[in-house]
C-alpha positions as CSV (number, residue, x, y, z in Angstrom):
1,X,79.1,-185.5,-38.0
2,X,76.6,-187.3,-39.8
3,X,76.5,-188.9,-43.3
4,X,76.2,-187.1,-46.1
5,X,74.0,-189.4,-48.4
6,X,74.2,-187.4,-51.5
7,X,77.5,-186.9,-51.3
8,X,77.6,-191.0,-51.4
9,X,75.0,-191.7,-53.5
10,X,76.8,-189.3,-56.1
11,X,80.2,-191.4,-55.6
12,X,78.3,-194.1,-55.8
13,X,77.0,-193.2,-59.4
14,X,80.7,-191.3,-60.6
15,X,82.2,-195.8,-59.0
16,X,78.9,-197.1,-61.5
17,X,79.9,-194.8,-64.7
18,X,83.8,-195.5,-64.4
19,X,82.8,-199.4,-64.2
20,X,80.8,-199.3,-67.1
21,X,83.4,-197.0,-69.2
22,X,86.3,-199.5,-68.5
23,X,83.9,-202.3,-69.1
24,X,83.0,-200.9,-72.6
25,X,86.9,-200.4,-73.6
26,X,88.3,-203.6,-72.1
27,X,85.7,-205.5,-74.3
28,X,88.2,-205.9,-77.2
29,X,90.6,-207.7,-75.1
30,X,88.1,-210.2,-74.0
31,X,87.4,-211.4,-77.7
32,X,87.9,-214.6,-78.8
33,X,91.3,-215.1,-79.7
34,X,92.7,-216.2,-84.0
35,X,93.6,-219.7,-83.7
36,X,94.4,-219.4,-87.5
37,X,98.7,-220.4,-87.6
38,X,99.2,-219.2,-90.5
39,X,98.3,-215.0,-89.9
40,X,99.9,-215.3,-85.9
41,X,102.5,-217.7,-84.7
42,X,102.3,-220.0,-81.5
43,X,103.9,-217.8,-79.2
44,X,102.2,-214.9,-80.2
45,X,98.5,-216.6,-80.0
46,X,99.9,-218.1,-76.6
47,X,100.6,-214.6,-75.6
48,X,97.0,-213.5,-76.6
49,X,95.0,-216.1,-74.8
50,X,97.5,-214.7,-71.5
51,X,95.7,-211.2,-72.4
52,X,92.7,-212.9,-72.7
53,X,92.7,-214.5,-69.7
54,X,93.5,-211.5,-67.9
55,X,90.9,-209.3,-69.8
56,X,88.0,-211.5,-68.5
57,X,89.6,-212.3,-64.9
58,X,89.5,-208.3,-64.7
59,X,85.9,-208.1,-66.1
60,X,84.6,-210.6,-63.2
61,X,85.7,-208.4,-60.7
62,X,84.6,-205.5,-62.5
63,X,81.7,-206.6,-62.4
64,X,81.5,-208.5,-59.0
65,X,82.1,-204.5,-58.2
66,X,79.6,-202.6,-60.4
67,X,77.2,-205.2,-58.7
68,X,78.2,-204.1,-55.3
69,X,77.6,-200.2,-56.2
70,X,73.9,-200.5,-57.6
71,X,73.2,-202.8,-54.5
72,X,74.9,-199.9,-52.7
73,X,72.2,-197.5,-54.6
74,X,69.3,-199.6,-54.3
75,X,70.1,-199.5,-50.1
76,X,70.2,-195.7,-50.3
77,X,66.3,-195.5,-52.0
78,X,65.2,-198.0,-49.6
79,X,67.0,-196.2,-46.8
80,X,68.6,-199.7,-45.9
81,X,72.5,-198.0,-46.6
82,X,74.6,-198.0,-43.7
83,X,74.0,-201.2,-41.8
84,X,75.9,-204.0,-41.9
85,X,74.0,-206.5,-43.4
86,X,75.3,-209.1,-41.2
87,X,74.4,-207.9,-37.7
88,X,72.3,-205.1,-38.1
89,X,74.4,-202.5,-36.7
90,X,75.5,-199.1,-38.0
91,X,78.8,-199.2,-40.7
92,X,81.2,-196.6,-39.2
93,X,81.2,-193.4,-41.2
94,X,84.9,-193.9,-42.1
95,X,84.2,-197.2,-43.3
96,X,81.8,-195.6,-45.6
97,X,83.4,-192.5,-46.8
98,X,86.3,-194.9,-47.4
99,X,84.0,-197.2,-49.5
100,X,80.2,-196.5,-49.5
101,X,79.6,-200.3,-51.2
102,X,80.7,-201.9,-48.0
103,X,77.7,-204.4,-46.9
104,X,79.4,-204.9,-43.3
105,X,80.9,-203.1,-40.6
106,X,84.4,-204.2,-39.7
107,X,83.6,-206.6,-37.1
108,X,81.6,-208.8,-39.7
109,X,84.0,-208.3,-42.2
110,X,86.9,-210.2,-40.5
């Protein structure tokens, strides 16, 4: 059986929509945090830099990802998608169905 393209490129785009989306709403949590006392104790700031922290940590791979899916897109239109980028061969349809971003087959990927 062999690859369906649109079928990938149009996961591809549904993976680059649900990035952007949670990147929109998590951008709340990544504000700066009150360092003003006297409105929020100690603790409770401590506690929000924590959320911070974790808000941006999961924006980096967010978008570590997103970047992975329009490289993924821009292979597709330059009919470059489904060779590892490493050696050259063919990324095994599994692979790809599992993840269509992959860059390299599982040999290169160990």
């Amino acid at each position: 059986m062999a690859l369906d393209i649109d079928l990938l490129r149009k996961r591809l785009e549904q993976m680059k929509l649900e990035l952007e989306r949670d990147q929109a709403i998590s951008e709340s949590a990544r504000a700066p945090v009150e360092l003003d006392q006297t409105s929020v104790g100690r603790l409770s700031r401590i506690d929000a830099m924590q959320v911070q922290a974790m808000a941006l940590a999961s924006e980096q791979r967010r978008k570590t990802e997103l970047d992975r899916v329009v490289a993924a897109l821009r292979r597709i239109g330059a009919d470059d998608f489904g060779y590892c980028s490493v050696c050259g061969e063919a990324i095994a349809q599994a692979r790809l169905e599992h993840n269509p971003a992959v860059t390299s087959c599982i040999n290169c990927a160990v």
